[in-house]
Structure formats: C-alpha cells, structure tokens
N, C-alpha and C positions, 0 to 999 in steps of 0.2 A: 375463390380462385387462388387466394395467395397459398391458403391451409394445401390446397391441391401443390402449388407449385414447390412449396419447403416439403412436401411427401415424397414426390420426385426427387427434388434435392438428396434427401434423406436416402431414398435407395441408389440411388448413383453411387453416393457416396460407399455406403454399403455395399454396394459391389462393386466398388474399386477394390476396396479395402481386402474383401474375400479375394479377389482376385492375384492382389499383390501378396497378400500370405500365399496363396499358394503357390506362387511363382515361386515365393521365400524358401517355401519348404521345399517344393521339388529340388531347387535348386542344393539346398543343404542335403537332399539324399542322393542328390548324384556323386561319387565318389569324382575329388579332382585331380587325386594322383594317376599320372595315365598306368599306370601297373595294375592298379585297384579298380580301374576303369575297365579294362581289359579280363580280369576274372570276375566282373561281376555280369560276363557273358553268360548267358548260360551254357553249360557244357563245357567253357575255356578252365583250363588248370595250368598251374607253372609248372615247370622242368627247371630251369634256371635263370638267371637274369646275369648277363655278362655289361660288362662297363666296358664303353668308348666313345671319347670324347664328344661332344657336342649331341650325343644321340643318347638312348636309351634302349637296350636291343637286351629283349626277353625270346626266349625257349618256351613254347608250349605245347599241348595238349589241347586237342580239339574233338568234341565226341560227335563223332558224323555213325550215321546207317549206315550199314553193309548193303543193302537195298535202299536206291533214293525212291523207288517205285512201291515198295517194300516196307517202310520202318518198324513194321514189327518185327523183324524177321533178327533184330538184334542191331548191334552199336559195336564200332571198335574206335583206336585212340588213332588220331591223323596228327600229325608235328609239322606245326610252322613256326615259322620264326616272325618278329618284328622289329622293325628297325623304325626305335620312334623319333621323330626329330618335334616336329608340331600338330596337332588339330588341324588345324588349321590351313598347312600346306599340302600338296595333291598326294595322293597312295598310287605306289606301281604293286602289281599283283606279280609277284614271280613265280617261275615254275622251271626248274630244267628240266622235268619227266622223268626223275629219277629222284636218288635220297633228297633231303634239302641238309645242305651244309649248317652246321650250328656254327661257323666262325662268324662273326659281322661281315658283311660285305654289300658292296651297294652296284645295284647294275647300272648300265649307260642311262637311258632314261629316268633312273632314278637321278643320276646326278645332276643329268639335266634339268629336273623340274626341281632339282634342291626340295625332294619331297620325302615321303615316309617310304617304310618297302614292308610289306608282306611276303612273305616268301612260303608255298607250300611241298610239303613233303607227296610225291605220288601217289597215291594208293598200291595197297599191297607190296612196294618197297619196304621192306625194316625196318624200324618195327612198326610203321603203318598198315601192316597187315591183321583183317581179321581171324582168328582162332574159332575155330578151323577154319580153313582158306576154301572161299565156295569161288575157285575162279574163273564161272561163269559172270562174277560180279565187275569182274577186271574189263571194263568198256569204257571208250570213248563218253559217251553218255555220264556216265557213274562217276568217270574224272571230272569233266566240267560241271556237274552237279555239285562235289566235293565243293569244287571253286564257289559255287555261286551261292551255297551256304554259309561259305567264310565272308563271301563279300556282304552280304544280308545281314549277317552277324556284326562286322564291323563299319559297317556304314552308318550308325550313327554314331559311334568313336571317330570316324575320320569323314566327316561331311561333304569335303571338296573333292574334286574331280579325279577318279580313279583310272589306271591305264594299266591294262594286261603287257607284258610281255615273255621270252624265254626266248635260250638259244638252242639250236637243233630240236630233238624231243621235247623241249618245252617253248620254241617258237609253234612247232605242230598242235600241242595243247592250250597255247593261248590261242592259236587260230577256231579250235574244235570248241574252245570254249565261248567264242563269241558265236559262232554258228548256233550255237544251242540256246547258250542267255545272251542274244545281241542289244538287249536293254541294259544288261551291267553297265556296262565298261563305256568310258567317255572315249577311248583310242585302242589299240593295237598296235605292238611295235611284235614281230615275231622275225626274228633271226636265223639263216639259216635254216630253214623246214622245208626238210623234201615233202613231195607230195606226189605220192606212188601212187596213180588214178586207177590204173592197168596193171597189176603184179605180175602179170606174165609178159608184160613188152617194157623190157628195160634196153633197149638200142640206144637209149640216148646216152645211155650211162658207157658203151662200148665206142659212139660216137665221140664222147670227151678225152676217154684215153687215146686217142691217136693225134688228137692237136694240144694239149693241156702244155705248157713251160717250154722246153726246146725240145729238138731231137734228140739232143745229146743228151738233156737230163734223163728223157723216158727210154735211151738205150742202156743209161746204166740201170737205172729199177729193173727193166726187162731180163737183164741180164744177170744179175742180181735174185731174181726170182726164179727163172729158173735153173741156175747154176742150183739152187739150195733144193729145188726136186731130182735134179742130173744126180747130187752129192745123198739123195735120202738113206742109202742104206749107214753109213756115220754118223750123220747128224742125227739119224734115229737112235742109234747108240749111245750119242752124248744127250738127247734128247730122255730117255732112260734112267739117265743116270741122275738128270736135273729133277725130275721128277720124284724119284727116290728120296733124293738127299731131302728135298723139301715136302715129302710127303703126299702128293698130288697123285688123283686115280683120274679115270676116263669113262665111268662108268656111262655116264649121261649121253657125252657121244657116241663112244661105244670102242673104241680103241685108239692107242695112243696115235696109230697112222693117218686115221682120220685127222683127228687132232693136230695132227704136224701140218697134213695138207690146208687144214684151214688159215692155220697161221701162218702160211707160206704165201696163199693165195689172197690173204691181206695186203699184202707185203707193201702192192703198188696203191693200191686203192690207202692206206695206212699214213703213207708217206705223203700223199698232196690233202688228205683231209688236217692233217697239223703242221706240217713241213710246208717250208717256202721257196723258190727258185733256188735262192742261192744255199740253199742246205745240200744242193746238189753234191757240194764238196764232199761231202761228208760219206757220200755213197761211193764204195769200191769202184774202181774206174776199171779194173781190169777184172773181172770176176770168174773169168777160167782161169786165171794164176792165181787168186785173192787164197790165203789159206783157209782150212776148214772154221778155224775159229773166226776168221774179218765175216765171212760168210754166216757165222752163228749170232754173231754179237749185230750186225746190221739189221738182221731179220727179227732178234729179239728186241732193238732198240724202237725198231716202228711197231711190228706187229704185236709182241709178248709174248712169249712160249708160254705164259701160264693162262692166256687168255680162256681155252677150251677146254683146262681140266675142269673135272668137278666142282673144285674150291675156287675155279676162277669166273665159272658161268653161274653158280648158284645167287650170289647176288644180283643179278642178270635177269632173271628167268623171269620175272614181271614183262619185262621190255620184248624177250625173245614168244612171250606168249601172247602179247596185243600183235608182233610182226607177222606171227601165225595166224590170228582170229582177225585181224583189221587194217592195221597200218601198210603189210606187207611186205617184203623185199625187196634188194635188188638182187641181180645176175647179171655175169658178164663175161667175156669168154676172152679166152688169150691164143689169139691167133700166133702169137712166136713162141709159143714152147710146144711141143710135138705131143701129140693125143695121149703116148703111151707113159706122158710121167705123169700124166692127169690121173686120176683114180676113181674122184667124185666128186670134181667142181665145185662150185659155190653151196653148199649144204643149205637146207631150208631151215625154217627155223625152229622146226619140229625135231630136228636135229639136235637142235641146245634145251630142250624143255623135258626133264623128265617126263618117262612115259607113262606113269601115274595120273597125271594130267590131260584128261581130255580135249583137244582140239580143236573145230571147225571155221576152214575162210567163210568171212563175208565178204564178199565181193564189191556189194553195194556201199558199205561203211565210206569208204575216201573216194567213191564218183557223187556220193551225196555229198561230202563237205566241200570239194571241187568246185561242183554244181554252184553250190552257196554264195562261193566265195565270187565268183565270175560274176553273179549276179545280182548279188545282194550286200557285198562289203563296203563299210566304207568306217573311213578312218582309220583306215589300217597300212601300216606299213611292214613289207617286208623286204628284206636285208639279205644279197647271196654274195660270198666272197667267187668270186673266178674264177681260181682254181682248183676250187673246193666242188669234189665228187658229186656230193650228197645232190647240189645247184642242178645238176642234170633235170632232173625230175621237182619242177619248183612250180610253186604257188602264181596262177598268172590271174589276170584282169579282165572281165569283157565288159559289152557295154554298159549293166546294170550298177555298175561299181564308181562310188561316189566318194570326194577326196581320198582316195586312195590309190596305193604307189608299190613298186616293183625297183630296186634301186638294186645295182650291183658293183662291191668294193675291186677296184682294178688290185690283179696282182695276190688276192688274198683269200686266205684256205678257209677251215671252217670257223674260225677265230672272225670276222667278217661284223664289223660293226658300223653306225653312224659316223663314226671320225676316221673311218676311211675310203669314205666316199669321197670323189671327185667333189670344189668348193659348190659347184651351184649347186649339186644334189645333197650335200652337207648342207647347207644354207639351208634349205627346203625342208627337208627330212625335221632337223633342228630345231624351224619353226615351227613344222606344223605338231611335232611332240609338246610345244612348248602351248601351243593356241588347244590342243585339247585337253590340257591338264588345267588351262582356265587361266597361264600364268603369263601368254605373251603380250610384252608390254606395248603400247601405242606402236613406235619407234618397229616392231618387227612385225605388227599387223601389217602396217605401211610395205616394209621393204624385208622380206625374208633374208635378205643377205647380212642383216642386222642379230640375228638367232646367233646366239654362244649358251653353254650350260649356264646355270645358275648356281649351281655348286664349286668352288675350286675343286679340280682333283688330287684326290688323296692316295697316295699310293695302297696304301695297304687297304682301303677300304676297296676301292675302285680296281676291281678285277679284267682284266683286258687280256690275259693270255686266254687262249681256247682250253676250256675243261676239258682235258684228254682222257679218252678212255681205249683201254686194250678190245681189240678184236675191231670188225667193221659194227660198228651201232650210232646212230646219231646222237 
C-alpha cells in the first residue's frame, strides 16, 4: 500500500513539475513587449509607432479578405491605429467610417474608461482599398466583418471588456456592427447616426428646418441661400475662375452648374450640422445688399466650393457608394426660394460616384438593422445633438430593447457628445459606459450620479470639436 501511495506521490509530483515547465515556457514565448505582442498577430505589420506620453500608439497594417464570405478570392492591407495604455484596462473599438486619423487621439468613452483605443481605417477608403476595387465588396456586412476580425485578433492582447463606438458614419457602423457580431462587444456608445429606414420619405428632415434655432437665425440662412441662386450667373463666373486657378474639373458630376447648385443647396443644412445658434452672427444679415463677395465667402465658409469637383469627391466616393447601394439619403425641399432657380435639387448619390461604377439600392439593408435595433439592442447608447440635421431620421428603441438608451444633447449640432447632456442623463449615460467596460466602482453601481471619466482630459489627445467635412455627408 505505501509502495502504491509514494507511486502516486511520484506522479503528482511529476506532473506538477511538467505542468509548471510549461507554463514556464509558454510564458517565455509570449513576447511581453506590447509592440512585439501586437505583430506576432498574424497578418499585423507596422507602418510606424508615434510617441505620447503615458500611451504607446502604433500605425499598422492588417491583412483582412476582400471577401469575408470569399477568402480565397484574395487579401488587401486595412490601417488601424492603437492607442496602448494597459492589458489590462478595457478597449474602445473606433470607427468614424471613413480614413482613420494616424495623429494620437482618444475618443469620449475612451477617456472615460481610462482604457486602450483601436481605432479602424474603413474599407475601401485609402489606401484601405483592394487592387482592383471589386465594389460590389463595399457592404455593410463586409465592414462589420472587417471589425470583428480585428476584435478576434486582438482579444487575447487585450482581455477585458471591449466597447464599439463612432461619431456620424461611424456611430452607424458600430451600430451595424453589433447587429451582425452582437457577441463582440460588452457596449455600444454610437453618436450622431442617422438612420434612413425609408430613403424616399425624408419629411422629417424638411419638418426640422422650419422649427431648428430662431426665426431669425433661419431667415438669414434662407436668405442667404438663395440670394447666392438669385446672384448664379457671377458667382458662376468667379466660381470658374476658383476652379482654374486650382485646377479642379467636374467631370463626375457633370458640370460646373451642377456643382455650384450643390454647394449652394448645402448651404443650410452645412450651417446647423457644425455651427451653433450663436454663429448666427456670422451670417449676412442683409443678403440682398450683402456684396457678391460676403455672398461667396459665407457659402464657401459652410458649404466648400471644392466639395463636388472631381478632386473634392474622389476621396468620398466609398461613402457616396454605400449611400447609393444601402445607407441612403436624404432630400428636402425649400419651400422659399422660387422653383425657377432650382435646376436639380438635392442630387443622389449616383451623382458623386463615377459612372464606371455600377450601382444598385437595397432597400432592405437599414429596415433590417432598424428592425434589429428596436428589438434586439441592448447596451447600447446613442447620442443626438438638437440641432443637428443628420438627428431627424435617428436610431429609436422598442420593447425588445434591454439597457439601452436614446439621450439627446440640448442646443448641440453634430459635434453632440456624453458631456453635453443634461446632469442626470450625463450621470446615466457615464455610468453605464463605465459598468460595461467592467470599471464602475462600488460608489456608482450604487448611485449613477456618482459616474465621472476615469481619465483627466487632455487637450490634445481628447478631441471634442465635430470632424467637419465639406458637402452634406455624415
């Protein structure tokens, strides 16, 4: 019996021993530098590694399929960025649906969880695009796929509690992307994301411009706008000239007139998606005396004359192709300017997409993520500033929908964040970002009104102006 019991002894011990070497070893091949950790991904490669204080934030390369349905069909390079601070503390996943910035910068929820940021580049933006561009691959679908192989990939780099967010275009794709992978992500914070259910009934959007800021402020815009159709046969003159000097064609629209009316007809909707009440100042008060230049220079300060040439829509034409095949538009019509200085209203968005580029709406695409979301969200927050356009046509709640919120910032355009909610919905909002990244402490379990960041804010990291862009685009 004893001989039996020292045998047992013996192999115990023996497989301790094998056991704890191999912990040993594994543990000495995992590389602990998080750089080294990060390309021993597979598919991850560096671009470059930029220094700022307290973090560690690399440039990469990520080799995702051109087909997530598909992977044979070939591989192109996708650019994220990483903002490392710990292991150990929670990942926000960013997206604005468009390039991804290489400067360091850290969103709202990221400062709030005082955690790490992934940040990714869209597909088929530059040079995230595959060679040749098959952009039947450019979906919904094929973006949130993108996402959910980055998060796959680096979730055992960052173990604790992951959160999607983005503002406009990339509030819409963190929403799309829990829709599809609603096992990723521990939260949703999406900002700002219209949700065009119906592409051809946009009322609401013509319902907002008649009550948005004062009367007086939308008399001057009105006036303002179409003073600069009344004025078109000069300004198309100087319009000519601005073009020239800088080299810009029209090819894509299809002539410079188009292109003027587009920019013209930005003009209002331009001004409350960035501008605030009191920028009102700033708009010609008299605009049938205002000279042809106050006229020129207001219209190109909101809208951009270069927004709808060639060189101004070609980095575009991702965004203006999903608006055509899925996301949709809006329209909206202006009842105070006189039919005959209209030409061709709100243009589609077939309009901005070379026409090399085949087409077709799906109709279905955003009544299915719609559907989704009413019924099936939870943990999710979304964020609409007031008097911000885009909020017309917005993300809503029905009964299926579990911790989850609809919050909107008094007073504020598309820039519309968590710190400019009213306190109790700030309070709320704050905690419950903080309770799904895994970090809210006892004290704001208890009492949400107890929720503040966990990060100080840093100026330069911490970005709070709205990323503006020329023409109407989210």
């Amino acid at each position: 019996m004893r001989k039996v019991l020292r045998w047992l002894l013996s192999l115990t011990v023996f497989i301790g021993t094998l056991s704890t070497a191999g912990a040993a070893t594994a543990a000495q091949s995992e590389p602990s530098d998080i750089k080294d950790r990060l390309l021993s991904v597979p598919g991850m490669s560096l671009i470059q590694e930029k220094p700022y204080p307290g973090y560690r934030y690399f440039v990469l390369n990520y080799t995702q399929p051109i087909d997530h349905r598909h992977p044979e069909l070939g591989t192109f390079q996708q650019r994220i960025t990483v903002l490392h601070k710990d292991t150990s503390r929670p990942t926000v996943f960013y997206t604005g649906g468009y390039n991804v910035s290489t400067t360091p910068s850290r969103r709202e929820p990221t400062q709030i969880v005082d955690g790490n940021q992934v940040s990714l580049e869209y597909r088929f933006f530059t040079p995230s695009r595959p060679a040749p561009a098959d952009w039947s691959k450019l979906d919904i679908w094929q973006a949130a796929s993108d996402q959910h192989r980055v998060f796959t990939a680096l979730k055992s780099v960052y173990p604790a509690n992951w959160l999607a967010t983005g503002g406009s275009k990339g509030g819409m794709t963190a929403t799309y992307y829990e829709r599809f992978y609603p096992r990723d992500m521990d939260g949703v914070v999406a900002y700002v994301a219209p949700n065009d259910v119906v592409n051809k009934e946009d009322s609401a959007y013509d319902r907002f411009f008649t009550r948005v800021g004062t009367k007086e402020c939308r008399d001057r815009l009105n006036a303002v706008q179409r003073e600069a159709l009344v004025r078109r046969e000069p300004l198309e003159k100087k319009y000519a000239q601005y073009a020239a000097d800088n080299g810009y064609t029209f090819g894509t629209v299809g002539s410079l007139d188009k292109a003027y009316e587009a920019v013209v007809l930005d003009y209002v909707w331009g001004f409350w998606q960035y501008s605030l009440l009191a920028d009102c100042d700033t708009v010609p008060a008299h605009a049938a005396t205002a000279t042809d230049d106050e006229i020129w220079n207001s219209v190109d300060t909101i809208s951009g004359f270069s927004a709808y040439t060639d060189q101004g829509l070609e980095q575009y034409t991702p965004y203006y192709y999903q608006a055509g095949t899925q996301l949709g538009a809006p329209t909206i019509h202006f009842p105070y300017i006189e039919r005959k200085l209209i030409r061709y209203g709100y243009q589609p968005p077939r309009n901005f997409v070379p026409r090399s580029i085949p087409m077709r709406f799906q109709p279905q695409a955003m009544r299915d993520v719609d559907t989704w979301v009413r019924h099936h969200a939870s943990h999710m927050l979304f964020v609409y500033g007031q008097n911000d356009p885009w909020g017309s046509e917005r993300f809503r709640l029905g009964h299926g929908a579990r911790d989850s919120y609809v919050f909107t910032a008094p007073g504020m355009n598309h820039g519309a964040n968590v710190a400019g909610l009213v306190p109790d919905q700030k309070a709320l909002a704050t905690a419950r970002i903080l309770r799904w990244a895994g970090v809210a402490s006892p004290a704001v379990l208890a009492d949400p009104s107890a929720a503040r960041p966990l990060a100080r804010h840093d100026a330069k990291l911490d970005v709070r102006d709205v990323e503006r862009e020329p023409a109407l685009r989210p």
